[in-house]
RODO-2510 file (C-alpha; in nm, 4 decimals, decimal comma):
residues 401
     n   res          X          Y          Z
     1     x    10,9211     3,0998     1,0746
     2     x    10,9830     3,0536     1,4750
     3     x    10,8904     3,4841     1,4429
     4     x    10,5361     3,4083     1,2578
     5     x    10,4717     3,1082     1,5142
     6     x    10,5376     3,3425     1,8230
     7     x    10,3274     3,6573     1,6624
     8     x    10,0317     3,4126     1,5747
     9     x    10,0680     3,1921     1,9425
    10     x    10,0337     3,5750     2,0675
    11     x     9,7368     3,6926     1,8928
    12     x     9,5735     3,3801     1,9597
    13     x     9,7252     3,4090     2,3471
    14     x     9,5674     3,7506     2,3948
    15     x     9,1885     3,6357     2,2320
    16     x     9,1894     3,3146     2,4633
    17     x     9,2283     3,5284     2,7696
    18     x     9,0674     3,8151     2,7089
    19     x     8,7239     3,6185     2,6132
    20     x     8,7425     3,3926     2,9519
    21     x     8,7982     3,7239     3,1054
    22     x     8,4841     3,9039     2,9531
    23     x     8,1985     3,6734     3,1060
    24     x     8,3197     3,6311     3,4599
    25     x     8,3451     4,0086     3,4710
    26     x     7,9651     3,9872     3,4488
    27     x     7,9210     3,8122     3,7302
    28     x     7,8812     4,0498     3,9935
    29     x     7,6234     4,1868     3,7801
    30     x     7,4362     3,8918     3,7356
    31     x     7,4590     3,8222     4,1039
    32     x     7,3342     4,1968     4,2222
    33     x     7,0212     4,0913     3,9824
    34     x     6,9321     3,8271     4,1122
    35     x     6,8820     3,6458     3,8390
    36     x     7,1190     3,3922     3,6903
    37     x     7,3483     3,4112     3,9620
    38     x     7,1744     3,4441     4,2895
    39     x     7,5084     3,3314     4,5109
    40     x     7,8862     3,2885     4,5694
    41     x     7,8532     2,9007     4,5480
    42     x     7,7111     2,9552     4,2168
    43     x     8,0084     3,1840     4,0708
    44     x     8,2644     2,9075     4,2417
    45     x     8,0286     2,6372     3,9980
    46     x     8,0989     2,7939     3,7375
    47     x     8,4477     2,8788     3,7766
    48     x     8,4575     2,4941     3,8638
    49     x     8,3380     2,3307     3,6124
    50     x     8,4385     2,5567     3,3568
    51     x     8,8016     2,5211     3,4338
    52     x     8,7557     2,1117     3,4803
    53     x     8,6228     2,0957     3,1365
    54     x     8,9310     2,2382     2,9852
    55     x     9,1295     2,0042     3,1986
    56     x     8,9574     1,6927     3,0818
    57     x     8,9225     1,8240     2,7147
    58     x     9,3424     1,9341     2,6820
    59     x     9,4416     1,5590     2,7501
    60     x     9,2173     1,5074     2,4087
    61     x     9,3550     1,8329     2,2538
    62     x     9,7594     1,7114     2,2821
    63     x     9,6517     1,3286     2,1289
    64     x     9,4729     1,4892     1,8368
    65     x     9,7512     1,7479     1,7935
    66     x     9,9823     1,4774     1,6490
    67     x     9,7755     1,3916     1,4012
    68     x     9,5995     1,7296     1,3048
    69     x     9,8018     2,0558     1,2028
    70     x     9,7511     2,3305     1,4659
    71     x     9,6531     2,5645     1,2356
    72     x     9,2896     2,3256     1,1735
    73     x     9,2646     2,3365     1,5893
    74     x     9,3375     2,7005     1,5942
    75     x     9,0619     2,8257     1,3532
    76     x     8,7721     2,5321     1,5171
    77     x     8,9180     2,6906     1,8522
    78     x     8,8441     3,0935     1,7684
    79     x     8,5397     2,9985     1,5638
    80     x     8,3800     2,8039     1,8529
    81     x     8,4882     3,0891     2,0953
    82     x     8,2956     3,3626     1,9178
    83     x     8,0144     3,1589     1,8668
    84     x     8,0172     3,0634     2,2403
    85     x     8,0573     3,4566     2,3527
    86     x     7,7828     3,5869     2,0879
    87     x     7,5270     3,2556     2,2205
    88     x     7,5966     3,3646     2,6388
    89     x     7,3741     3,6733     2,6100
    90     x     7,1362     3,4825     2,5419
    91     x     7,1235     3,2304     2,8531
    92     x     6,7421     3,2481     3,0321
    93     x     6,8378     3,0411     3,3749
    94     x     7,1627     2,9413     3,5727
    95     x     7,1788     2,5841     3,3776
    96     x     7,1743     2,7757     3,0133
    97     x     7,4343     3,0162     3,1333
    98     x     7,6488     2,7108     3,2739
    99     x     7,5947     2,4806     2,8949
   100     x     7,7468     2,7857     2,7331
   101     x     8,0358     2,8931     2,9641
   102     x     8,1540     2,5025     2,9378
   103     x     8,0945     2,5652     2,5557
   104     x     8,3282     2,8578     2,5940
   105     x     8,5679     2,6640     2,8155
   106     x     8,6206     2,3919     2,5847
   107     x     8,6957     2,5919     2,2593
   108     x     8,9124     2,7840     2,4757
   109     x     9,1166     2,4857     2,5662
   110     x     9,3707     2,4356     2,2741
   111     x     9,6067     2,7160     2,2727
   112     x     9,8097     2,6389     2,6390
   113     x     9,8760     2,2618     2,5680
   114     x     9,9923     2,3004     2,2250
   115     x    10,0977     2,6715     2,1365
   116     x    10,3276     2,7283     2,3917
   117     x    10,5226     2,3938     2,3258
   118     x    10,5262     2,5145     1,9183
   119     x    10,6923     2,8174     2,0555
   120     x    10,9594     2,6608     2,3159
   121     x    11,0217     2,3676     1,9966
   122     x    11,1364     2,6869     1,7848
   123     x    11,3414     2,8437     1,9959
   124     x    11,7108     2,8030     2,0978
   125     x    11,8248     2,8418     2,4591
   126     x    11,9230     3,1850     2,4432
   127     x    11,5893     3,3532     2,3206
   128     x    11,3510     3,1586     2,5253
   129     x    11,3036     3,3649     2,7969
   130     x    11,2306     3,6278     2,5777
   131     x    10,9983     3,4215     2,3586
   132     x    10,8047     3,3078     2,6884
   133     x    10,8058     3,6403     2,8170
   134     x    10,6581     3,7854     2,4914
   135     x    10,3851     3,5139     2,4321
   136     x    10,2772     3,5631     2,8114
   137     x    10,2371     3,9529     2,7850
   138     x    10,0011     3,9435     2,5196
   139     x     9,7940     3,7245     2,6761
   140     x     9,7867     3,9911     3,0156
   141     x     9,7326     4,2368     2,7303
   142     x     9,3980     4,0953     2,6205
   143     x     9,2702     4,0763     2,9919
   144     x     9,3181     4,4016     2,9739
   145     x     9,1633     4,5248     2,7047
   146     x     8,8525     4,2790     2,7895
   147     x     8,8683     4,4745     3,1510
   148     x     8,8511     4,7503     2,9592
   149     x     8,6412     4,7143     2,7254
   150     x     8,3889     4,5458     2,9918
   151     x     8,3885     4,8209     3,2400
   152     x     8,3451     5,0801     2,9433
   153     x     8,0410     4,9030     2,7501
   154     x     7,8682     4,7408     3,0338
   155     x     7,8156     5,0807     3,2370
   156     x     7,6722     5,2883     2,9039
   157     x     7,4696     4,9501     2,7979
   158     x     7,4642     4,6421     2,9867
   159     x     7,6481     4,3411     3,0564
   160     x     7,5323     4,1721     2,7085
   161     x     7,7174     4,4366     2,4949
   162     x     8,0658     4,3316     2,5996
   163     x     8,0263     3,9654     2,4952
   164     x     7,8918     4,0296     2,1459
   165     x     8,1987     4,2943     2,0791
   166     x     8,3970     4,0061     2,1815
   167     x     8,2620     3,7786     1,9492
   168     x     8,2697     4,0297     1,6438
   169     x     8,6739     4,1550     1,7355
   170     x     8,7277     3,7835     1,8027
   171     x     8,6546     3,7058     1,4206
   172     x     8,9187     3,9968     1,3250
   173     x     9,2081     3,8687     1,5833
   174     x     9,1672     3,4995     1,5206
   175     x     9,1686     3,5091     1,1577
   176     x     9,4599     3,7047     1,1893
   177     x     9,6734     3,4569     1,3679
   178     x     9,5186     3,1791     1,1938
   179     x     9,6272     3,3817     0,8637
   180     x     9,9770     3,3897     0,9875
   181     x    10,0493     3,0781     1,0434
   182     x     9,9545     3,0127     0,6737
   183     x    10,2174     2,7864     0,5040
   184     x    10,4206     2,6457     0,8260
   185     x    10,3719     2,3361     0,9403
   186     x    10,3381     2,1466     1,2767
   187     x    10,3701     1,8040     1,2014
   188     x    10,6810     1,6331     1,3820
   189     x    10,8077     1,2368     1,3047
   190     x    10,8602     1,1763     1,7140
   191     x    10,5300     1,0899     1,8325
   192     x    10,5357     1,0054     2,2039
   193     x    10,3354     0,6920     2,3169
   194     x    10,0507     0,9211     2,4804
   195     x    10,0142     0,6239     2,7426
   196     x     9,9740     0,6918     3,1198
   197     x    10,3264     0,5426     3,1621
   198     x    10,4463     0,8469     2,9570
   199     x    10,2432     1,0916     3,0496
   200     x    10,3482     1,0170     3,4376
   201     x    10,7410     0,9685     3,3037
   202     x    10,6741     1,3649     3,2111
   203     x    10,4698     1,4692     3,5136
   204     x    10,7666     1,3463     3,7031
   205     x    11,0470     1,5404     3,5474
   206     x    10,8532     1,8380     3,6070
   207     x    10,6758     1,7082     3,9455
   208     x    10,9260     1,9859     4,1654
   209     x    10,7699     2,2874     3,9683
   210     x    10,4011     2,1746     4,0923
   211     x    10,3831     2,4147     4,3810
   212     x    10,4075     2,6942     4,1424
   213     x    10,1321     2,5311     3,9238
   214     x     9,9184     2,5596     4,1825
   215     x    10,0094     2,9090     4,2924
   216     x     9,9924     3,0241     3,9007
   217     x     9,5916     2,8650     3,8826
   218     x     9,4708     2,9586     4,2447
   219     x     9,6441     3,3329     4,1673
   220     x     9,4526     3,3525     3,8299
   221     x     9,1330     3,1954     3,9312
   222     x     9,0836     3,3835     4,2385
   223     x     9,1554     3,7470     4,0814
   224     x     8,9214     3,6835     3,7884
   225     x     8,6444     3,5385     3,9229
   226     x     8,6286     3,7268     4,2656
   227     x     8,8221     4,0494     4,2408
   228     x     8,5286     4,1937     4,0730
   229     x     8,2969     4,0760     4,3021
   230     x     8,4926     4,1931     4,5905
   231     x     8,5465     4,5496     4,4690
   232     x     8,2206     4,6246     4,3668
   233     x     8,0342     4,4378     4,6868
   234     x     8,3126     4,5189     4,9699
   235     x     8,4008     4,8244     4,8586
   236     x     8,1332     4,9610     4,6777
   237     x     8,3562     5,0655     4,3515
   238     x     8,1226     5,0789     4,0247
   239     x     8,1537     4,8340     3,7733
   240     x     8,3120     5,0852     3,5163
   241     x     8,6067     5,1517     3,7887
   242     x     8,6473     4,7978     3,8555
   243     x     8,7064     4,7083     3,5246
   244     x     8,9867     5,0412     3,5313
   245     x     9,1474     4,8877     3,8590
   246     x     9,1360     4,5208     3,6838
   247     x     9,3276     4,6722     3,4216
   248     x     9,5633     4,8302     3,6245
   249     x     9,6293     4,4955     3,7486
   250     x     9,6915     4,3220     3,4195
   251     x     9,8749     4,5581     3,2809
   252     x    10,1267     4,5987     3,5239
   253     x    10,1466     4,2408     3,5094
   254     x    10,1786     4,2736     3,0842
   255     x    10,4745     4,5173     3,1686
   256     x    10,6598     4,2682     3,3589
   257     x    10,5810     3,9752     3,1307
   258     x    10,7401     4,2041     2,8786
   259     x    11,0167     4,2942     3,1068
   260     x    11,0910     3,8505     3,2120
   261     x    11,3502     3,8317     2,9447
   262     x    11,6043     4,1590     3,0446
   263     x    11,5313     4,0968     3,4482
   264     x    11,5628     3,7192     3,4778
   265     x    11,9194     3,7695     3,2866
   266     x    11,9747     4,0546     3,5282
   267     x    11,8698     3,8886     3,8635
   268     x    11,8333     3,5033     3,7680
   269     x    11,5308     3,3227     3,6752
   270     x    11,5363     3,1019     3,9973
   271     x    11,5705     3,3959     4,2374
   272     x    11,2808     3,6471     4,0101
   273     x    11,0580     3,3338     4,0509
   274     x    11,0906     3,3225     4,4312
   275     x    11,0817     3,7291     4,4488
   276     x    10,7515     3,6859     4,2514
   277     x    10,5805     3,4152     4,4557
   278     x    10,6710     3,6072     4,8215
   279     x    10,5376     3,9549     4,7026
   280     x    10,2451     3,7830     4,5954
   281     x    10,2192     3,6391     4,9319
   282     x    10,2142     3,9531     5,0826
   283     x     9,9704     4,1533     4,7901
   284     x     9,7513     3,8752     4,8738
   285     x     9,7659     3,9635     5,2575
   286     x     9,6813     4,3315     5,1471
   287     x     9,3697     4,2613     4,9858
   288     x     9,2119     3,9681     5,2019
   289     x     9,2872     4,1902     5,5197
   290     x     9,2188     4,5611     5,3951
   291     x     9,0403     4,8147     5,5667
   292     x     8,9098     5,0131     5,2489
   293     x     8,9435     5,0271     4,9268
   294     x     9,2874     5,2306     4,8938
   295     x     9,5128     4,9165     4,9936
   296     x     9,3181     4,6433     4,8621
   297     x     9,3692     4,8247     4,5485
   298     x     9,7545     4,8524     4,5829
   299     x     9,7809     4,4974     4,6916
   300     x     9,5773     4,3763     4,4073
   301     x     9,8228     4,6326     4,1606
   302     x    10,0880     4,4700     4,3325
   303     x     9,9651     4,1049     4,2763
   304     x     9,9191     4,1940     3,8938
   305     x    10,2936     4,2145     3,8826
   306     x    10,4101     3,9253     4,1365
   307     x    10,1633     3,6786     4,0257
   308     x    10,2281     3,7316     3,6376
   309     x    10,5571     3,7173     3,6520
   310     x    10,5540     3,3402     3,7310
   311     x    10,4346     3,2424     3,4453
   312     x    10,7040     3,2918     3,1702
   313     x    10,9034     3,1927     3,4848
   314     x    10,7704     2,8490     3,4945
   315     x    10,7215     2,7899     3,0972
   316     x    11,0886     2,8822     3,1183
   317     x    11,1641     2,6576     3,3282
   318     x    10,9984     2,3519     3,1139
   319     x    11,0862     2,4849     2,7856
   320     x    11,4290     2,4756     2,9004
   321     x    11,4531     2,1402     3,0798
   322     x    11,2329     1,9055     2,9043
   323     x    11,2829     1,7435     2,5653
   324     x    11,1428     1,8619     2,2554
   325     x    10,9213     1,5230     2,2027
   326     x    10,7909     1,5570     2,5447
   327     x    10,6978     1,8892     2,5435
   328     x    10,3508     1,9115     2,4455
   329     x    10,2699     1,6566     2,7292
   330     x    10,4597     1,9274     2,9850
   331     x    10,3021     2,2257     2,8629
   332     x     9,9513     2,0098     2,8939
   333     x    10,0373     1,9038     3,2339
   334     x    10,1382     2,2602     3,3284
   335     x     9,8047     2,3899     3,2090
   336     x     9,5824     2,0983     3,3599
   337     x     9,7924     2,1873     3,7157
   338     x     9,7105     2,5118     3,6712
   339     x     9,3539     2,4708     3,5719
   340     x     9,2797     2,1678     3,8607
   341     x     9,4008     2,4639     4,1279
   342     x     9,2284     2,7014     4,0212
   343     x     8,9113     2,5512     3,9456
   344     x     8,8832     2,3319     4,3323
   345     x     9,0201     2,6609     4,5062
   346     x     8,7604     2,8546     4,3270
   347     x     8,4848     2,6068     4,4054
   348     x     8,5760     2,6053     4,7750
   349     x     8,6113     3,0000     4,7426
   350     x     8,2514     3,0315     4,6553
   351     x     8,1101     2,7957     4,9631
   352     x     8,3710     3,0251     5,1979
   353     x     8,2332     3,3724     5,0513
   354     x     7,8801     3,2865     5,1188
   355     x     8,0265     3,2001     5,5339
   356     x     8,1998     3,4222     5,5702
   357     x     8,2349     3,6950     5,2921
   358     x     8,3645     3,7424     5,0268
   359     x     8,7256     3,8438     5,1429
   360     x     8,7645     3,4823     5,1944
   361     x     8,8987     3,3465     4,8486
   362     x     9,1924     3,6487     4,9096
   363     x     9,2752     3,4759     5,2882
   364     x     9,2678     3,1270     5,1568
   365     x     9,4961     3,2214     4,8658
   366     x     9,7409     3,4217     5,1128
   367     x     9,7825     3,1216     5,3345
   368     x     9,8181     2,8924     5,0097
   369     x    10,0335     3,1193     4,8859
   370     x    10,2257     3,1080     5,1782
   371     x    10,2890     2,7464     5,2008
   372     x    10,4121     2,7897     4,8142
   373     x    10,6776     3,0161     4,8873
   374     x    10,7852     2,8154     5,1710
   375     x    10,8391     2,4949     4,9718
   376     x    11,1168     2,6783     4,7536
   377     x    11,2677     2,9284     5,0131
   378     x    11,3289     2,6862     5,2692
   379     x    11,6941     2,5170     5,2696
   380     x    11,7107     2,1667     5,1490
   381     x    11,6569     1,9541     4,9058
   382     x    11,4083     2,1666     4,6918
   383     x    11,5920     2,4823     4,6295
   384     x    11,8714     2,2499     4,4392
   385     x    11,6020     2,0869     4,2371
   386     x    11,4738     2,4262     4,1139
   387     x    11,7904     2,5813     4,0529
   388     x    11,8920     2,2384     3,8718
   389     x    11,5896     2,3447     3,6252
   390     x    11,7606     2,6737     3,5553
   391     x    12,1263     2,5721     3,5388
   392     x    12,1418     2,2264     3,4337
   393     x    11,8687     2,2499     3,1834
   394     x    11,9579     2,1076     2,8250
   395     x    11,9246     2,3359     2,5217
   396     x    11,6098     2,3624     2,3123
   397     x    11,6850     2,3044     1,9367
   398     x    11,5395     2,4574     1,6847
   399     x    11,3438     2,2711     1,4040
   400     x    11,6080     2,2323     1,1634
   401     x    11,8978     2,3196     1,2784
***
């Protein structure tokens, strides 16, 4: 059973990624036409609202989850994504395109909240890292192919081609997860409250891991909706090579979300996480401040690894320290974190690009970045908390057991 869940949360993983990935990669397009996107401010909107969307619409996606199997969410989630992608091409003005990329956003907004927790509820201790790190490379697998894919059918067509592919393969790898998951059940008799008091009694058990929230949405954010932008503007790089350097990116990434399980048992999960969060620090320095296109390549390659690594990091680090009832209200607050950072940094990314360029969202990230590592590398009080998360943690038991 807990092998079916983790195949299906990664099929469905890789399609929820790889179809928000798809219609930002048209935006530089849009933008050089002048058409429905005629400025930075306008791609930071988007990014905005989109991502504050699935924030509001996740805290609605966990209360309904208790009372609806996840299989019912799963298949109105993929159906309403390919709908969404296949509907985009057709957007005439800025406020069309925007109705449908919320459209997209909000279908898109019930695998992190609920998914992941099914997978840490039906694991043990001893395979979660592996779990995590499995579930988390096949989402950095779909970017990839949707980088792919993008750079490919865009350049020989146009930017509309990608999106209805998208919606057609979308059908094929949603049903299959959906299929899979045929039979198993997600209905549990422990039923938090869902009141503010407990959704702030979980924020706080998990309130020390924020910092890397907010690195793990601003990192995300920033690479998807401006890396494209800045390669093909700053550096002049065609569309069908950006989409081959974007998949460099995730796919080195992929490798080491692969990798999390047999490294963070090698090295430690607490001292991999702070590894990943300075190196991305410094990747982040590399592209805001290169001189041509040869290092703000490697420093974006070296990002893809840094930055992606975090992530199985820090669902480790709930899965393995929060209680099975409260877990669907972590993973939420996890992804809202995430989303929140990403989507205010992004807006305030956009306004900087048009001032002053659009190297500006890779500065602003550095320095954030910066401050990030800083919290947890620093002597004190913090370090203890976050290696208290690792060592200290209680086991995860299995359904049944």
């Amino acid at each position: 059973m807990k092998n079916r869940i983790l195949l299906s949360a990664s099929l469905f993983h890789a399609l929820t990624d790889a179809t928000t990935t798809v219609v930002p990669m048209a935006f530089p397009l849009l933008y050089a036409g002048g058409g429905l996107l005629r400025s930075y401010t306008q791609i930071g909107l988007l990014s905005y609202l989109g991502l504050l969307s699935t924030l509001l619409i996740q805290f609605l996606v966990v209360k309904v989850s208790f009372h609806v199997e996840y299989r019912v969410l799963l298949l109105f989630s993929f159906l309403g994504i390919c709908a969404s992608m296949a509907a985009i091409p057709f957007a005439t003005s800025f406020l069309t395109l925007l109705f449908l990329f919320l459209s997209l956003r909000l279908f898109a907004s019930f695998y992190h909240p609920i998914i992941i927790a099914w997978v840490a509820k039906s694991r043990t201790a001893g395979d979660l890292d592996l779990a995590m790190g499995i579930q988390s490379g096949s989402g950095n697998f779909g970017v990839l192919l949707a980088f792919v894919s993008f750079g490919y059918l865009a350049q020989h067509w146009n930017w509309k081609m990608p999106l209805f592919a998208w919606a057609g393969f979308g059908i094929l790898v949603g049903g299959a997860g959906w299929i899979v998951l045929r039979g198993i059940s997600s209905k549990v008799d422990d039923r938090p409250s869902l009141g503010v008091t407990s959704w702030m009694k979980v924020l706080g058990s998990i309130r020390h891991l924020i910092p890397g929230f907010v690195f793990g949405g601003m990192g995300w954010s920033v690479i998807i909706y401006y890396a494209p932008s800045l390669l093909t503007h700053q550096f002049s790089v065609p569309i069908g090579r950006t989409g081959l350097y974007l998949a460099l990116w995730i796919g080195l990434g992929t490798i080491a979300g692969y990798c999390y399980g047999a490294i963070s048992r090698r090295f430690g999960r607490r001292n991999v996480f702070l590894v990943s969060i300075g190196a991305g620090a410094l990747s982040l320095a590399a592209i805001g401040f290169a001189p041509g296109r040869t290092m703000a390549v490697a420093g974006l390659l070296g990002f893809g690894v840094t930055l992606l690594m975090t992530y199985p990091s820090l669902h480790t680090f709930v899965g393995s320290s929060v209680p099975r009832g409260d877990q669907t209200q972590a993973f939420s607050w996890v992804s809202n974190i995430q989303i929140l950072a990403g989507a205010l940094i992004s807006l305030l990314a956009g306004v900087l690009s048009d001032r002053f360029g659009i190297r500006a969202p890779f500065v602003l990230s550095f320095v954030i970045a910066v401050v990030c590592f800083v919290f947890y590398a620093v002597p004190g009080e913090l370090p203890s908390r976050l290696e208290k998360t690792v060592s200290e943690a209680p086991p995860v038991v299995e359904p049944g057991a």
